[in-house]
N, C-alpha and C positions, 0 to 999 in steps of 0.2 A: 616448599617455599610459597607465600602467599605472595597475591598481586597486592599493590598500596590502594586500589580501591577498582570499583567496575569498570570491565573493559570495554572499551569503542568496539564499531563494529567497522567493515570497510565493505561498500556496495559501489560496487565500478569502482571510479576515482573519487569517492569522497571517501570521508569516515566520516559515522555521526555517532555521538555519543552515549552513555548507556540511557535507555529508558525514550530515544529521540524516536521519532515516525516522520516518516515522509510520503513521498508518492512517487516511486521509480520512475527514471528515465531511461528510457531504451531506444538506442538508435537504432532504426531510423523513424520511428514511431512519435519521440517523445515522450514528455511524460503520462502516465500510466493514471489517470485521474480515479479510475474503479479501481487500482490495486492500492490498498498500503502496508506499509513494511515497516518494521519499528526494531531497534536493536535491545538485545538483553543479553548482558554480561558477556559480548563478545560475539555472541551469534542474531545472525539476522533470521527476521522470521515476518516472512508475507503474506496476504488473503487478499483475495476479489473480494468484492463488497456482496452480500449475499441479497440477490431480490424474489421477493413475495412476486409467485407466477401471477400473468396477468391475465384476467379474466374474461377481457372480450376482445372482437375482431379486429379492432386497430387502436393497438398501444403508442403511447406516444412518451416523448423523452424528455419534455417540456422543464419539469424544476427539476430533473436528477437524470442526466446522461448515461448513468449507470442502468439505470430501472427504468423498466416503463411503466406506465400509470395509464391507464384507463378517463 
């Protein structure tokens, strides 16, 4: 039996729908600004944001919270 078209995904209490991305929230943290998640055909599938190592003695997190920059 076929579905009538792509299925939602359900992360905590929402559902979001196929092909959607967001940014988790996890309590008691909030939401998760370096992680996003994005639903396909029913399964959810998340990644950290990946950062280029940083080169000298004090990095800082000025335009990207996720990464530090030099």
């Amino acid at each position: 039996m076929q579905a009538d078209g792509p299925r939602a995904c359900r992360f905590g209490r929402r559902w979001y729908l196929n092909n959607e991305s967001w940014h988790p929230s996890v309590p008691p943290f909030g939401e998760m600004k370096c992680i996003l998640c994005w639903c396909v055909s029913g399964e959810t599938h998340c990644q950290r944001q990946e950062c280029p190592p940083a080169t000298c003695a004090s990095p800082a997190r000025k335009d990207n919270p996720c990464c530090a920059k030099c």
